[in-house]
C-alpha positions as CSV (number, residue, x, y, z in Angstrom):
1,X,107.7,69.9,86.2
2,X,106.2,70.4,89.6
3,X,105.4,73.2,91.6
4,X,103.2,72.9,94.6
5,X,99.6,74.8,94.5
6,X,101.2,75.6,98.2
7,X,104.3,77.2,96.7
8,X,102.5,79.2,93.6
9,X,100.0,80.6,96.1
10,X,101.8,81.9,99.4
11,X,101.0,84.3,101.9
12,X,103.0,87.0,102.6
13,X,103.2,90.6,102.5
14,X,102.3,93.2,100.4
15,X,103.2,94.8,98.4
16,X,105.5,93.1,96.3
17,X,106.7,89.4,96.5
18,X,110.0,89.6,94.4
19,X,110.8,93.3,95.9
20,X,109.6,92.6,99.6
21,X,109.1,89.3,100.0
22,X,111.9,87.9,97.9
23,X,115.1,90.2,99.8
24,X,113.2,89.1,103.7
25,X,113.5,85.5,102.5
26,X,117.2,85.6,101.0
27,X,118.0,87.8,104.0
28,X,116.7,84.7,106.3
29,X,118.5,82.3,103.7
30,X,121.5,84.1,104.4
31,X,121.5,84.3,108.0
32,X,120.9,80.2,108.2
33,X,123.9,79.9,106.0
34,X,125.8,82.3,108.9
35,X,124.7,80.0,111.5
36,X,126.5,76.8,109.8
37,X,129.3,78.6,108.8
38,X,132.6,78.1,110.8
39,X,132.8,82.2,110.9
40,X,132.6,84.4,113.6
41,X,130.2,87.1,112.7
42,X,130.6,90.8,113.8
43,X,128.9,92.4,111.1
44,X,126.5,92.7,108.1
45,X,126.4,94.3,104.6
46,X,123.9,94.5,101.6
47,X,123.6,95.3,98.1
48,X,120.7,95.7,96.0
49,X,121.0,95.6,92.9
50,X,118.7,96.5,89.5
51,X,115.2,96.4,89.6
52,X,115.6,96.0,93.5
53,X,118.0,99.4,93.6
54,X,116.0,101.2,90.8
55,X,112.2,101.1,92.9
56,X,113.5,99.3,96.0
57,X,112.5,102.5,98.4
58,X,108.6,102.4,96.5
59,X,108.5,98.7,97.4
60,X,110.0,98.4,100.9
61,X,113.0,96.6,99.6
62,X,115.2,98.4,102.3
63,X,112.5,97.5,105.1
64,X,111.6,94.0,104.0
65,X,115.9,93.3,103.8
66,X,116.6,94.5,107.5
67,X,114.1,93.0,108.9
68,X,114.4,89.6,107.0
69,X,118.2,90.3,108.3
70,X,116.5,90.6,112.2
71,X,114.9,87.3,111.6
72,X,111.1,88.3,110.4
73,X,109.1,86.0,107.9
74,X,106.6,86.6,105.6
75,X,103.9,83.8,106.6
76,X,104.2,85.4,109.7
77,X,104.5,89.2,109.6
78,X,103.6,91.1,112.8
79,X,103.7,94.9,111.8
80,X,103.9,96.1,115.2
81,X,107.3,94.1,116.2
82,X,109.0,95.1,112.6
83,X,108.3,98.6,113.5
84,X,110.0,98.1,117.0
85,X,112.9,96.2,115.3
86,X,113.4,99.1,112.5
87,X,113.2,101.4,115.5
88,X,115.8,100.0,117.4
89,X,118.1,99.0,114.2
90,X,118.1,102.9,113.4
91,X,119.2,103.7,116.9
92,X,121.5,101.0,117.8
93,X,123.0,100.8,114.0
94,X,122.9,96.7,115.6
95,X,120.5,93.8,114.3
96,X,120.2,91.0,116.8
97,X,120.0,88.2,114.3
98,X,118.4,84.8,116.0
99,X,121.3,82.7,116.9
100,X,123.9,85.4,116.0
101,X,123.6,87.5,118.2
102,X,124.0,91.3,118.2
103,X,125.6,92.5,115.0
104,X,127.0,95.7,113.6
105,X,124.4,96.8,110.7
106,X,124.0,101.0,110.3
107,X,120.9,101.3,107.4
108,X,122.6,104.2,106.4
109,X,125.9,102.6,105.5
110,X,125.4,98.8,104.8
111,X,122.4,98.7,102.9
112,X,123.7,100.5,99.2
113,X,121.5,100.5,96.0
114,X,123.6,99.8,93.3
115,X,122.4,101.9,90.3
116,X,124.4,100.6,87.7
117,X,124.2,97.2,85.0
118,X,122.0,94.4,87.0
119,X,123.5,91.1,87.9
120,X,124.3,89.1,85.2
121,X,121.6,86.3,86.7
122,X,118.6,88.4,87.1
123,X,117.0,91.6,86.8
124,X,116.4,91.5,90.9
125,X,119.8,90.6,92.5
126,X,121.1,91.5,95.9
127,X,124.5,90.8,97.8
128,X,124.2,90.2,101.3
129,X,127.7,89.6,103.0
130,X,129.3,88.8,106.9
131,X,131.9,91.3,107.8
132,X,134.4,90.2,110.6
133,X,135.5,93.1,113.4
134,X,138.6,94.2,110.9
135,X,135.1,94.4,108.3
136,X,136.6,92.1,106.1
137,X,134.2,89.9,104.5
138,X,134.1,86.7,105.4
139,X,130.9,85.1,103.6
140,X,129.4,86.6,100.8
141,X,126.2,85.2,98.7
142,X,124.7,86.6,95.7
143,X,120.3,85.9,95.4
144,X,117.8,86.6,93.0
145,X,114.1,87.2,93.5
146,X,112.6,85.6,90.8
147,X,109.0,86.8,91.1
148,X,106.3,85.2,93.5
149,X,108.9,85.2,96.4
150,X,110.7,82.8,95.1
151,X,114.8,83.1,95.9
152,X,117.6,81.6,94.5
153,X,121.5,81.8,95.1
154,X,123.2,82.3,91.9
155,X,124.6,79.0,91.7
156,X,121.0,77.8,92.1
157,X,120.0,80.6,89.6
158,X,122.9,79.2,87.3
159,X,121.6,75.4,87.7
160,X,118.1,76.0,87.3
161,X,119.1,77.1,83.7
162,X,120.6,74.2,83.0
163,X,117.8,71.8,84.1
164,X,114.9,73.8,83.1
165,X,113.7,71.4,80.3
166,X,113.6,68.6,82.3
167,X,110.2,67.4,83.6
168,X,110.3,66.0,87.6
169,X,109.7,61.9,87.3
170,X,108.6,61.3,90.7
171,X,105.6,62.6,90.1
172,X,102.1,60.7,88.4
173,X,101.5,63.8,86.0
174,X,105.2,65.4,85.0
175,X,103.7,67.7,82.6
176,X,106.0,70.2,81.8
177,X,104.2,72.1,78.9
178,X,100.2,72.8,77.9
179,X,100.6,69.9,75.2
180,X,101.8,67.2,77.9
181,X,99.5,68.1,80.4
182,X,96.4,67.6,77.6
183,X,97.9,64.4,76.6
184,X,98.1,63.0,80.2
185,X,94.4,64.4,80.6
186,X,93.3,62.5,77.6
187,X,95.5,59.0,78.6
188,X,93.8,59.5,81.9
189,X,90.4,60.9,81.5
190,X,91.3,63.3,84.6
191,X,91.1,66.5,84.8
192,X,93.7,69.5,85.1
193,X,92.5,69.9,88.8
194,X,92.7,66.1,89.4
195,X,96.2,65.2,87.7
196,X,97.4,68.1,89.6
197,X,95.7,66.9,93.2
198,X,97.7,63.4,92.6
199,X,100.8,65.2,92.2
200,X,100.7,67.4,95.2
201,X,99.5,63.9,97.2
202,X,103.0,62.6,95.9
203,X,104.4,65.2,99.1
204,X,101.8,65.6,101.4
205,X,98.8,63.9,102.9
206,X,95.2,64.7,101.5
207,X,94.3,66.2,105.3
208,X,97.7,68.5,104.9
209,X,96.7,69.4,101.1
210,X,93.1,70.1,101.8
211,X,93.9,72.7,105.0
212,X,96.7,74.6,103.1
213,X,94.1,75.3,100.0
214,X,91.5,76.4,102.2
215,X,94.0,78.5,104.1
216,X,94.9,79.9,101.2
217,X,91.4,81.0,99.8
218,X,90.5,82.0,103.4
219,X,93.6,84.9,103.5
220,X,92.7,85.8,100.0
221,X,88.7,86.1,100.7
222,X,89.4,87.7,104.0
223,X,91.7,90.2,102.3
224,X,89.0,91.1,99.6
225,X,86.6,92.0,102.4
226,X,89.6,93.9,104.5
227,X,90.0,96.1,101.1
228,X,86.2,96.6,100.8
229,X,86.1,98.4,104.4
230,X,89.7,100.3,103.8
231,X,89.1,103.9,103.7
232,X,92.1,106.7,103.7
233,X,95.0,107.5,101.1
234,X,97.5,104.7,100.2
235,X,101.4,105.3,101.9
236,X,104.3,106.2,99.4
237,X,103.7,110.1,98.9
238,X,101.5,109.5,95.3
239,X,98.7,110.1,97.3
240,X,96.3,107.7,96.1
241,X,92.9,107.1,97.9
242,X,91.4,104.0,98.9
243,X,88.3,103.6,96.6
244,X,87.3,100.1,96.9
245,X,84.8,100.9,100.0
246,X,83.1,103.5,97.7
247,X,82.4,101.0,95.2
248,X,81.5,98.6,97.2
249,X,78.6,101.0,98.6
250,X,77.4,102.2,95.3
251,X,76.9,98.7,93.9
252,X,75.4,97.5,97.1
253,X,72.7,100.8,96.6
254,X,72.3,99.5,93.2
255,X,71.4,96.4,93.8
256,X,67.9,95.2,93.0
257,X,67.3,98.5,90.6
258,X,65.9,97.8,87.4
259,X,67.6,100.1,85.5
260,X,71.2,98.6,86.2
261,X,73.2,97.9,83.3
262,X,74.7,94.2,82.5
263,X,78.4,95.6,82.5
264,X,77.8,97.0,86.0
265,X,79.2,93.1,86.7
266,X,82.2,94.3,85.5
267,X,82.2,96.6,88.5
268,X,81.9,94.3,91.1
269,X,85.4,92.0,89.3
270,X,87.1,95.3,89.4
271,X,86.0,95.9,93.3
272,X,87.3,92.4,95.0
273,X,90.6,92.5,92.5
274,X,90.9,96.4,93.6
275,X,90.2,95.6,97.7
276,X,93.0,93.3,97.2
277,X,95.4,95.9,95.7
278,X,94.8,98.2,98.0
279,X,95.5,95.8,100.7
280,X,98.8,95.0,99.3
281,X,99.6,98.9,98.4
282,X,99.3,99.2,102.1
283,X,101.3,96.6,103.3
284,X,98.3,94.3,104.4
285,X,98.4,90.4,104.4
286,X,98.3,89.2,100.7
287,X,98.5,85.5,98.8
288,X,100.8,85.9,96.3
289,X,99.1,84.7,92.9
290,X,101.1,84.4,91.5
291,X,103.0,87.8,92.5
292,X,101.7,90.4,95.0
293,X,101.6,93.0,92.3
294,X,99.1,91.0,90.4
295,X,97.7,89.2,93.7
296,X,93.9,90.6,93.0
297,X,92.8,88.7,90.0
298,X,92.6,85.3,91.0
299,X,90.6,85.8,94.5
300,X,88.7,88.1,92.4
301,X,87.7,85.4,89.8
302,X,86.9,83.2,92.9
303,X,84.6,85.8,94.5
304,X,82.8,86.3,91.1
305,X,82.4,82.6,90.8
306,X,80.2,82.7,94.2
307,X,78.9,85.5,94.6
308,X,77.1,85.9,90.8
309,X,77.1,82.5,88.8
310,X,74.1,80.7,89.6
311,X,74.9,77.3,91.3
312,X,78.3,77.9,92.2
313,X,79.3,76.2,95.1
314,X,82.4,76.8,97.9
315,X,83.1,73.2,97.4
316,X,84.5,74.0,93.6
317,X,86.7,76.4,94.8
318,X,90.1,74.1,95.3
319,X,89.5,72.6,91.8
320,X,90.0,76.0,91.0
321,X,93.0,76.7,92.8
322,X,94.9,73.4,91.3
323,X,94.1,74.3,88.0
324,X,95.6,78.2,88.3
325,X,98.4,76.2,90.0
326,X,99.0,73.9,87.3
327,X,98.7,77.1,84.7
328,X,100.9,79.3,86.7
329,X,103.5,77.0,87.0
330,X,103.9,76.5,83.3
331,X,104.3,80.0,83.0
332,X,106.7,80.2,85.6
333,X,108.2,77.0,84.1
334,X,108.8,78.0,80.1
335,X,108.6,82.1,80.6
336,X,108.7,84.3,83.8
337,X,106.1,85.9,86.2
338,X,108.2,88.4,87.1
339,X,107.6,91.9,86.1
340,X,111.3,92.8,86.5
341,X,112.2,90.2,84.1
342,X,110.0,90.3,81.7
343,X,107.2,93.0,82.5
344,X,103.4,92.8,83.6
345,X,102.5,90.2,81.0
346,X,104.1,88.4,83.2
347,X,102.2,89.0,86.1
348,X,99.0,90.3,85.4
349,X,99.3,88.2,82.3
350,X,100.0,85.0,84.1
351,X,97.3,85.5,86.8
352,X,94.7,86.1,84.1
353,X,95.8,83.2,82.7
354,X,95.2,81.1,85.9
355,X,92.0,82.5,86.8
356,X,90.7,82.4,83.2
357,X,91.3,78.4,83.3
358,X,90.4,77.8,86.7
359,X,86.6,79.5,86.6
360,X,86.6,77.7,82.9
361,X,87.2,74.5,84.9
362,X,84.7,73.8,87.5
363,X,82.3,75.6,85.1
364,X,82.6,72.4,83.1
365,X,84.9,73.2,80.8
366,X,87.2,70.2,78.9
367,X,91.0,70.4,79.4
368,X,90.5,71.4,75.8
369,X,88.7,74.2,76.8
370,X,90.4,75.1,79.8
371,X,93.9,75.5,77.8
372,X,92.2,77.5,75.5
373,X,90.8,79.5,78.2
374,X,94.3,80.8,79.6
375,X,95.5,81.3,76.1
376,X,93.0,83.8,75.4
377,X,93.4,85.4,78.6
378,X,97.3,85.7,78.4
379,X,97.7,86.1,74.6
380,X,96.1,89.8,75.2
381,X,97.8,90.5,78.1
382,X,101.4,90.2,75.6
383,X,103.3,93.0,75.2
384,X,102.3,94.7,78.6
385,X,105.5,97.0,80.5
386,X,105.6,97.0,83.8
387,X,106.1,100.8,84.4
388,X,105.2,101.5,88.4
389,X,104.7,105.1,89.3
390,X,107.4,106.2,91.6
391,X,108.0,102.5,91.9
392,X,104.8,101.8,93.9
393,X,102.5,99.0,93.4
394,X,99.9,100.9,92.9
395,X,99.5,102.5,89.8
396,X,98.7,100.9,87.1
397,X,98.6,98.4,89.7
398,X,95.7,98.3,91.4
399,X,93.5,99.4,88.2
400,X,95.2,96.7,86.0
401,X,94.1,93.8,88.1
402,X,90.7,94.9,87.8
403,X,90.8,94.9,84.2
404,X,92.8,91.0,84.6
405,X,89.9,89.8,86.4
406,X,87.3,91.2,84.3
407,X,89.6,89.4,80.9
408,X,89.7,86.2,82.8
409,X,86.4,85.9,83.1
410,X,85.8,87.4,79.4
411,X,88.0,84.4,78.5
412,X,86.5,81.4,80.1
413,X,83.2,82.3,78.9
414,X,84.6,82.8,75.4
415,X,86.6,79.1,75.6
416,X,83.3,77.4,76.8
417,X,81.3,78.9,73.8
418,X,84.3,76.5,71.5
419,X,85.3,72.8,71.7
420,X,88.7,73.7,72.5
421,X,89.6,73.9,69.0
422,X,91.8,77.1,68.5
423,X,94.7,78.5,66.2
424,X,97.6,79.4,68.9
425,X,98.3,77.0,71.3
426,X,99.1,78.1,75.4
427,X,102.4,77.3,74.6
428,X,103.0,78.9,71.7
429,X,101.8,81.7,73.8
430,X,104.1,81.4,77.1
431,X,106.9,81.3,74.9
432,X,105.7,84.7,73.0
433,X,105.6,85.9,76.3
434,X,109.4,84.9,77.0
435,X,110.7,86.0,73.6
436,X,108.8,89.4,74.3
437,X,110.2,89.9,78.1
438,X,113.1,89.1,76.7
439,X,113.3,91.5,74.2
440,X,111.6,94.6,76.0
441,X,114.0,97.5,77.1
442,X,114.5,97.5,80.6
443,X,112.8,100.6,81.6
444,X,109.5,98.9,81.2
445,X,110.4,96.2,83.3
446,X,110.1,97.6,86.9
447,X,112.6,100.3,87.3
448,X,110.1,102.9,86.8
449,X,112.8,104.8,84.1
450,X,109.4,104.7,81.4
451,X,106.1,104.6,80.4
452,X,103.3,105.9,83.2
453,X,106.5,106.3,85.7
454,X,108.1,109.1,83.7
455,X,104.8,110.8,82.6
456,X,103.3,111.0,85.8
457,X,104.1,113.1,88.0
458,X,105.5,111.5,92.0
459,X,104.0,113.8,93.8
């Protein structure tokens, strides 16, 4: 099994990667597979289905679909021309998709949420189809978000399912479970950070690898210190308030008192994991880590590492990246980290995970140690719903990634007080999480039909 540190940690758009990033990319997907069709084009229709229908309007679904349709990317958002091209899509009812040209597309009549049973493949699905002038359809392709912006067509979707066990061989270190990857430390007195550097070398030079980690860390610190300055109330019609600046004051007026109180540290995790949130609530520039809904916890573990523990050094900070990566990926691999699929465990849960084993890592932690590390951190994280208020990522959101980066950290420290020694295994705990997902209704999984969603009020 191999996913690229490059593919677990993207950058994108808040704020959600399977609900706004996921339907621009299938949208793009869709309008390359126009371009090679033999086809002429005069118009375009979509469906969203499930989790996408059921809080598609909270998450930009609608937007993020249009304008994937007019030929926008995540990487490389620029809010000012989507607003133009929404603008002029409303008024024209046309989208002039690159290389298509002008096409009929009314946002009031082609893009449908589907309320009833989800796709059979996913809990996000979406049908995005070609009409010809007579508006028969004349290419139609069925895509699922899969959490972290990740897409696939549902013969992809249907293929993955059958391949999922097998472990990629053209790579040094295939682990594809916590128990390989320790064995193949042990064999090779590497590290998780180092096995998973000589995989990512098998694609890409060490000049390319090295500039897309620190790219990464560089959007994610820069959109920690964008939330800390954010002031105002959050779009979506809850009405929540920016507090991350106010925080960010206080402790700074704190500092250097003597009366502070040790837990006050547990301020400053929920602050940078917080400024994140808030970023992504308002549709800022976000690295998805491994989703956008649970996108604070990692950088937040980071920004702990540098800013508090004594001797920490920016140098570490990739190590720290490849190991989430590694993590990540076998939670991705054997369970989900998708909150539509199988709930916040999944997100939250998974991202505590990863930043649990990377800040156990390059604080000298064993692979031992570091397994144990994301175990902790994600076995009590099991069981969490994924219950958006009025299908906003923003409540419990923004709050709950505090409290991942504040468990992450609780869990590394905890690991490093063992030998790596412990009862349930990160495997045994990854495929709790699945069996769990899997189980839960699914009005805790994103739809906003229970839990907080139903006993808040929207407004």
């Amino acid at each position: 099994m191999f996913l690229s540190v490059l593919d677990m940690f993207k950058l994108g758009i808040g704020p959600s990667s399977s609900h706004t990033m996921g339907p621009m990319v299938a949208a793009g997907r869709f309008l390359n597979t126009l371009r090679h069709s033999p086809f002429a084009a005069h118009g375009l229709k979509t469906t969203l289905h499930g989790s996408l229908a059921f809080t598609g309007v909270g998450h930009a679904t609608d937007r993020a679909t249009i304008l994937g349709l007019a030929g926008f990317e995540p990487q490389h958002y620029d809010a000012t021309r989507a607003e133009a091209a929404l603008t002029a899509i409303k008024d024209t009812k046309t989208i002039d998709a690159p290389g298509l040209g002008v096409l009929q597309f009314d946002p009031t009549k082609d893009l449908l949420f589907d309320y009833g049973p989800s796709l059979p493949g996913h809990a996000n699905g979406m049908v995005i189809q070609a009409t010809d002038a007579q508006g028969d359809v004349i290419l139609s392709e069925t895509y699922y978000s899969i959490g972290g912006g990740f897409v696939l067509t549902a013969d992809e979707h249907a293929a993955a399912g059958t391949v999922k066990a097998d472990a990629r061989s053209d790579v040094p270190y295939p682990f594809q479970n916590a128990a390989e990857m320790l064995e193949m430390a042990q064999s090779s007195k590497l590290t998780i950070a180092q096995m998973k550097r000589k995989n990512e070398l098998r694609f890409r030079t060490p000049q390319e690898l090295d500039d897309g980690i620190a790219r990464v860390w560089e959007v994610m610190n820069d959109c920690i210190n964008r939330g800390m300055e954010g002031t105002g109330i959050l779009p979506g019609g809850l009405k929540v308030r920016r507090r991350a600046k106010a925080i960010h004051e206080a402790l700074l007026a704190e500092r250097g008192l003597n009366m502070t109180a040790p837990h006050v540290i547990n301020d400053w995790m929920s602050l940078y994991a917080m400024a994140v949130n808030e970023e992504n609530a308002a549709g800022g520039q976000v690295v998805t880590a491994p989703t956008n809904g649970a996108a604070g916890v990692v950088p937040a573990v980071i920004r702990y590492y540098l800013d508090h523990v004594p001797g920490a050094s920016a140098s570490k900070v990739p190590d720290i990246l490849l190991t989430a990566a590694a993590i990540g990926g076998l939670c991705k691999h054997n369970a989900s980290i998708s909150g539509a699929e199988s709930g916040c465990q999944a997100e939250v849960g998974s991202a505590a995970a990863m930043g649990a084993a990377g800040l156990c890592a390059v604080l000298g932690g064993s692979p031992e140690q570091v397994e144990n590390a994301a175990e902790i951190a994600l076995e009590h994280h099991l069981g969490m719903t994924c219950d958006p208020v009025k299908g906003l990522v923003q409540v419990p959101c923004i709050e709950r990634n505090g409290l991942g980066a504040i468990k992450a950290v609780s869990a590394a420290s905890l690991a490093l007080r063992g030998d790596g020694v412990h009862l349930v295994s990160l495997d045994a705990c990854i495929e709790t999480m699945r069996q769990t997902g899997q189980d839960m209704h699914e009005k805790y999984k994103e739809t906003s039909l229970g839990g907080l969603a139903v006993n808040v009020p929207n407004c």
